[in-house]
Residue, then its C-alpha position, 0 to 999 in steps of 0.5 A: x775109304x772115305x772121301x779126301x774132302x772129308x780129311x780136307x775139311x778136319x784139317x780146315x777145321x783145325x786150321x791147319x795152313x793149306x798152304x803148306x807142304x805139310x798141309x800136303x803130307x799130313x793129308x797123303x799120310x791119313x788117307x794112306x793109313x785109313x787105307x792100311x791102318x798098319x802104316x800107324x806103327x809104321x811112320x817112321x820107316x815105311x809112312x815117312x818114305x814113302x810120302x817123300x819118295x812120291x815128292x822127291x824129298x826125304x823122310x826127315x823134312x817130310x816129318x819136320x814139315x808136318x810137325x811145322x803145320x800142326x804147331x800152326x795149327x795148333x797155335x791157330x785153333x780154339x783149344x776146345x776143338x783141339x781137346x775134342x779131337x785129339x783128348x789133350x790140349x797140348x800140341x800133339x805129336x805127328x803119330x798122335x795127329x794121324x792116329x786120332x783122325x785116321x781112328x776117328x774117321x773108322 
């Protein structure tokens, strides 16, 4: 499995805002699917939840608070380094998100 402080930096160096709760769920959700890739095909109905259900929230804002820390830092991060993870440069969705650092980090 790799090391949270390996996921912590990516999300630094994305700028993605630590003081945030979305910061915190983007982070739960890719050590999640680095330990069971199948979560990825999964966001919606077992990923969500079960972020929420641990910080007795909801799959809804859960998802909303992630895509509100990846607008920031999409909005915060040079676009070179944000087409060099994620091959595009516009902003990205949450399953995109995920998916590219989870496959970057096998």
């Amino acid at each position: 499995m790799q090391d949270k402080s390996t996921v912590m930096t990516i999300l630094k160096n994305l700028r993605v805002p630590v003081n945030t709760k979305g910061y915190r769920y983007l982070l739960t959700a890719i050590l999640m699917c680095v330990e069971d890739v199948r979560l990825l095909s999964k966001m919606t109905t077992r990923l969500y939840p079960a972020i929420a259900e641990g910080d007795e929230n909801n799959a809804a804002c859960v998802e909303r608070l992630m895509r509100y820390a990846i607008q920031k830092a999409f909005d915060e991060c040079d676009k070179e380094l944000w087409k060099e993870y994620f091959g595009i440069s516009r902003k990205t969705k949450v399953s995109e998100f995920v998916a590219a650092i989870v496959l970057q980090l096998q």
